[in-house]
C-alpha positions as CSV (number, residue, x, y, z in Angstrom):
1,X,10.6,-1.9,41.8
2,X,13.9,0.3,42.0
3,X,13.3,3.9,43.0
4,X,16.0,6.5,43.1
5,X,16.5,8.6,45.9
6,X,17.0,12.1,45.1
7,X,18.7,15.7,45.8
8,X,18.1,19.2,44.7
9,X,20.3,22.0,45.3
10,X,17.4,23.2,47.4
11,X,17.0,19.5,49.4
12,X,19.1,17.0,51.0
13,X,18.3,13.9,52.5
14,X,20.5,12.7,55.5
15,X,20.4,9.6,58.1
16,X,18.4,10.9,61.5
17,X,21.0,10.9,64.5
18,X,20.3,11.9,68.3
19,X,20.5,15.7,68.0
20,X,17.7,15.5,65.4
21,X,15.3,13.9,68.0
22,X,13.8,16.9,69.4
23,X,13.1,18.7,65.9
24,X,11.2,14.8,65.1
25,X,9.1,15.3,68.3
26,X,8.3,19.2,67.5
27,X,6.4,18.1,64.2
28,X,4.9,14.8,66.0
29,X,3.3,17.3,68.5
30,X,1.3,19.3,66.4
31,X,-0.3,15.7,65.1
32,X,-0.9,15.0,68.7
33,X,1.0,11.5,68.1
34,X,2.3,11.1,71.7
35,X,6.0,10.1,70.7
36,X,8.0,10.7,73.9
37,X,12.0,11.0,73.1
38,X,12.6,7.5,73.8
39,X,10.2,6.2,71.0
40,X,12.7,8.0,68.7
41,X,16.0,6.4,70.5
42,X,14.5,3.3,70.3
43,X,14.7,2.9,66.8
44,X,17.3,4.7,66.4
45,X,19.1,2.1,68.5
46,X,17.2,-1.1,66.8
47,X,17.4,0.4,63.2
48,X,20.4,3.1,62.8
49,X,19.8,3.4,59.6
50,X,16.0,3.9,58.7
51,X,15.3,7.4,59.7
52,X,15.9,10.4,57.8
53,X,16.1,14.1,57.7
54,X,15.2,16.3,54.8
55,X,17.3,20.1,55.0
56,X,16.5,23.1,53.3
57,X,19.6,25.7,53.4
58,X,20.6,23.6,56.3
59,X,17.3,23.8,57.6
60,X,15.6,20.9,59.2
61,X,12.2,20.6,57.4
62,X,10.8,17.0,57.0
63,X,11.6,13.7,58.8
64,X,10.5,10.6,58.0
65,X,11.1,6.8,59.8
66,X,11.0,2.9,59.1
67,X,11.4,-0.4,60.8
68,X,12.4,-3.6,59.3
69,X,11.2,-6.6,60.4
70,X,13.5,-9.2,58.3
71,X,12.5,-8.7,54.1
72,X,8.9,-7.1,55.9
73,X,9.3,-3.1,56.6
74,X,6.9,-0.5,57.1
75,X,7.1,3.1,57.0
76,X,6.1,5.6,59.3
77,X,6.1,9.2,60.4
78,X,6.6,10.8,57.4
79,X,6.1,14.8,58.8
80,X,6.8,18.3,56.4
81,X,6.9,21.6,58.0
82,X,4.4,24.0,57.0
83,X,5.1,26.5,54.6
84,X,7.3,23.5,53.2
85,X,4.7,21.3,51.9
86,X,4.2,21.0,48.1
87,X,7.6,20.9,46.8
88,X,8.3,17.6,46.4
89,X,10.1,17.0,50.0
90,X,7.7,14.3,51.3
91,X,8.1,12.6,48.0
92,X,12.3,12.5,48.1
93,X,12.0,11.7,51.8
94,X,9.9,8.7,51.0
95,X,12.4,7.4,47.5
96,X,15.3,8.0,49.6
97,X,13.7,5.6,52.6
98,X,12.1,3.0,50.2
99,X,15.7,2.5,48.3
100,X,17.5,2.1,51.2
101,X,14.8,-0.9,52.5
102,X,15.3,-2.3,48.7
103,X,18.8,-2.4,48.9
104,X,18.5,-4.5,52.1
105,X,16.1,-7.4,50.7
106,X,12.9,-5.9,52.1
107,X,10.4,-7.6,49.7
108,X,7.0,-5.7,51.5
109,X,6.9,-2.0,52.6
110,X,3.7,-1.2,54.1
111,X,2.4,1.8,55.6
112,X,-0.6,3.9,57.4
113,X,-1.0,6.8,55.0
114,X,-3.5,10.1,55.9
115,X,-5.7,10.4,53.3
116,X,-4.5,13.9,52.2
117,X,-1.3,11.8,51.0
118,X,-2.7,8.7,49.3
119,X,-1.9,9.7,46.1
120,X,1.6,10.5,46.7
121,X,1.9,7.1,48.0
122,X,0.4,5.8,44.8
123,X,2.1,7.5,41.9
124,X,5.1,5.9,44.2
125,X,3.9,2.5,43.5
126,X,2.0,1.8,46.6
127,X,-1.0,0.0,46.5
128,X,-4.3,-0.3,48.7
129,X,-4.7,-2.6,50.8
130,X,-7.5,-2.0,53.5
131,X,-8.8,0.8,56.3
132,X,-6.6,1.3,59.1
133,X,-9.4,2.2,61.7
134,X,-9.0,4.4,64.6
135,X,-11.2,4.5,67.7
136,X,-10.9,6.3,70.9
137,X,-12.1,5.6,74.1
138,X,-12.5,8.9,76.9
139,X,-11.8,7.7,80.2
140,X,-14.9,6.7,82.0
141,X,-14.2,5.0,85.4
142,X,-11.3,4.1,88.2
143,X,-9.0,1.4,87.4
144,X,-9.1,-1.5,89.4
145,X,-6.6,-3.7,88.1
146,X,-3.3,-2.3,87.7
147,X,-1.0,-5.8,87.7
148,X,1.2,-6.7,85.2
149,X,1.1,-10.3,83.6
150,X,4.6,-11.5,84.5
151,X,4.5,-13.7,81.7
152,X,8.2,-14.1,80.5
153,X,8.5,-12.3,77.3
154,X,10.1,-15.2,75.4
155,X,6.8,-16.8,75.0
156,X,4.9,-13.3,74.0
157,X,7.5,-13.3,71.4
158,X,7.0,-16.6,70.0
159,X,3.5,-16.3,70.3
160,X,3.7,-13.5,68.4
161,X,6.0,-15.0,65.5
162,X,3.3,-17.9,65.8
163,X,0.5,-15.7,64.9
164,X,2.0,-13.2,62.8
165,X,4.6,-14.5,60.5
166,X,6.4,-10.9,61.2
167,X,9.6,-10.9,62.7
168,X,9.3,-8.0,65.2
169,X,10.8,-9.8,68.1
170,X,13.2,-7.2,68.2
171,X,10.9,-4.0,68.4
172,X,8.1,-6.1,70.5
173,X,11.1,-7.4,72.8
174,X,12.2,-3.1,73.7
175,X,8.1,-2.4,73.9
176,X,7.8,-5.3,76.4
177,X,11.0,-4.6,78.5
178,X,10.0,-0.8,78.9
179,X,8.3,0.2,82.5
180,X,5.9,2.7,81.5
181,X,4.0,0.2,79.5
182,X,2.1,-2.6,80.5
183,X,0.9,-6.6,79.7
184,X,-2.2,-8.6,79.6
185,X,-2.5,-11.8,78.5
186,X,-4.8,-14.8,78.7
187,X,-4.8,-18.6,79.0
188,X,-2.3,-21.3,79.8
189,X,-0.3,-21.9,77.9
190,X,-0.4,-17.8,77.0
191,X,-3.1,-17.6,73.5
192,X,-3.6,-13.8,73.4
193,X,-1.7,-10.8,74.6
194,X,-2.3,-7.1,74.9
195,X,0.3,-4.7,75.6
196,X,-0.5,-1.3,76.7
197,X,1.5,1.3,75.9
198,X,2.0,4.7,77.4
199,X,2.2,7.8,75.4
200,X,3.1,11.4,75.7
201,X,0.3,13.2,76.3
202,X,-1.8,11.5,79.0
203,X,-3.6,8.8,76.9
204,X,-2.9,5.1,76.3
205,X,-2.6,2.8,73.2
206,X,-3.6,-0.8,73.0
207,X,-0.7,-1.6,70.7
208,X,-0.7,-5.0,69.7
209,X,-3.8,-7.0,70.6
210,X,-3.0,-10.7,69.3
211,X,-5.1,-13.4,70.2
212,X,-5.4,-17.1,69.3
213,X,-8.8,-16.9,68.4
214,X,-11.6,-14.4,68.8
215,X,-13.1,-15.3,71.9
216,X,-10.3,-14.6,73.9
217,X,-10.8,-11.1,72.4
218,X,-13.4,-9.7,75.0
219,X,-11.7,-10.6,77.9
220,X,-8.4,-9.3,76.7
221,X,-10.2,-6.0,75.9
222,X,-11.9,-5.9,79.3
223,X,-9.3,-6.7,81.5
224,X,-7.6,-3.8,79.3
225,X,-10.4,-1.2,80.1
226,X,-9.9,-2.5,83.7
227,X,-6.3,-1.5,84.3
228,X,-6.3,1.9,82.3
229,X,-10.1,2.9,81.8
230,X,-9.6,6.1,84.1
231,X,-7.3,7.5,81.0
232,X,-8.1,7.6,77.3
233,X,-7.5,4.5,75.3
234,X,-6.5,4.7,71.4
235,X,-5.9,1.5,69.5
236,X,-5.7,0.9,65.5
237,X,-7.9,-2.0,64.3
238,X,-7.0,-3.6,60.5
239,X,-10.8,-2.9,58.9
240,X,-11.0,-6.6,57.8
241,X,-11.7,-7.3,62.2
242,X,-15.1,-6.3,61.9
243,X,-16.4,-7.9,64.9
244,X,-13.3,-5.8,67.0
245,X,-14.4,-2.5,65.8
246,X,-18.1,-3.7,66.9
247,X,-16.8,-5.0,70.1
248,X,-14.8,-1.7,70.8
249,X,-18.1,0.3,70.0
250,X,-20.4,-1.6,72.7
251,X,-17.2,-0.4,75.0
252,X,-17.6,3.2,74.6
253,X,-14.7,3.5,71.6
254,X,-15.6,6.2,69.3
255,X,-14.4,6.5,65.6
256,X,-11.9,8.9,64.7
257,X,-10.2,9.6,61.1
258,X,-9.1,6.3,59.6
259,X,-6.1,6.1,56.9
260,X,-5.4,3.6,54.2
261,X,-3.1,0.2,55.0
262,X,-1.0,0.2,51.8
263,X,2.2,-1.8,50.3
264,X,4.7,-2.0,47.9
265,X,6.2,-5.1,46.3
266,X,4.4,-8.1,47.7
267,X,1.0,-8.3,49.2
268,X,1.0,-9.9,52.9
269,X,-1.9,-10.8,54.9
270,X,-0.4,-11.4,58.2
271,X,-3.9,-9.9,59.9
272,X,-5.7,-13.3,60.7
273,X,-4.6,-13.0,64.3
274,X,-4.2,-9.1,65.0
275,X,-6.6,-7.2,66.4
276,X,-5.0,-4.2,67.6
277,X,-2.1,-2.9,65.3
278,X,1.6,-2.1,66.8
279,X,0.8,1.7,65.7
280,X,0.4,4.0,62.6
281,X,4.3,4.2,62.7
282,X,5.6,0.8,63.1
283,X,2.9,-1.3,62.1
């Protein structure tokens, strides 16, 4: 499953580092992704080494990111500059970040891919696996509920490791700890857990939504529209949770432009439990 990274004499490919934070954000912009500066630092603190830069005549042109969640990793933001595109940069972004996961025991590399770029990820070896759905919610009333669970995190995390089988204490652990976003959980001992998470731009994502079993799902999702319905509300559903993208629906979600779960190396099916994914970027 080797894949060598490469360089051309019109190309390189270089680790990400602080100073190359504001060029990331400039391209996640135009997607309207909502990454504030801190998203990037994050990972940069909790994964040094899985973001790069691609340079044209010392030119930055193409950035791309990962997270690794023990042999688990999934890739994310993978942005080209126009007037870039179609010369092979996306493609030695992506070799250089999948050898680098290889060399470190990752067994599964998953990722969100637009459509446009499925069949780069293909002739790379990915594989499909299912829709990644996107729905949208507009704001549509006050917020009455704006307290935080004060659950301790320890027990969102094992909860989560429960559930899941994917060891992103680490990156759930920052997500939890940070201010701006917010928790809601249900039952006693905790079963279910959404976090809400704020992004640049004015809207909100409901990224994860885990829950024991599905009728705990409802009540997470209303005491969700509750605390944040006066903004707009994103959240990513696997397609295989039917009944969530129905239940999302009857709550006033609308369905934007899905892309395509895929993976390299060995299939996972970790989605038993998750309702609402972590995001496009990070899984």
């Amino acid at each position: 499953m080797a894949i060598h990274s490469g360089r051309t004499n019109s190309c390189t490919i270089a680790p990400m580092r602080e100073r190359d934070i504001p060029f990331a954000i400039s391209l996640t912009d135009r997607e309207g992704w909502g990454f504030f500066r801190r998203d990037f630092q994050a990972k940069l603190k909790l994964y040094p080494s899985g973001s790069f830069v691609a340079r044209t005549g010392g030119e930055r042109v193409g950035i791309i990111s990962s997270v690794k969640y023990d042999s688990y990793a999934f890739l994310g933001n993978l942005f080209v500059r126009d007037g870039f595109r179609g010369h092979g940069i996306g493609g030695l972004l992506m070799r250089r970040t999948i050898d680098n996961l290889l060399a470190k025991g990752v067994r599964t590399i998953e990722l969100d891919g637009v459509l446009a770029a499925v069949s780069l990820y293909r002739r790379l070896g990915f594989k499909d696996k299912h829709l990644s759905l996107r729905l949208a919610r507009p704001p549509q009333e006050s917020a009455v509920d704006r307290a935080d669970s004060q659950t301790p995190a320890a027990k969102i995390l094992a909860l989560d490791w429960r559930l899941t089988g994917v060891a992103r204490q680490r990156l759930l652990k920052a997500a939890l700890s940070d201010k701006s976003n917010s928790l809601v959980v249900h039952g006693k001992p905790v079963a279910a857990y959404a976090l809400i998470r704020e992004r640049a731009g004015g809207f909100y994502t409901v990224a994860p939504l885990v829950a024991t079993s599905w009728r705990q799902v409802p009540l997470l999702l209303d005491a969700v529209i509750r605390q944040r319905g006066d903004r707009p509300l994103w959240i990513g559903v696997p397609e295989p949770q039917y009944r969530m993208s129905q239940l999302l629906a009857a709550n006033g979600f609308e369905y934007k432009k899905p892309s395509l779960r895929m993976y390299l190396g060995q299939r996972l099916d970790y989605e038993r439990h998750v309702y609402g994914i972590f995001g496009p970027a990070i899984g």
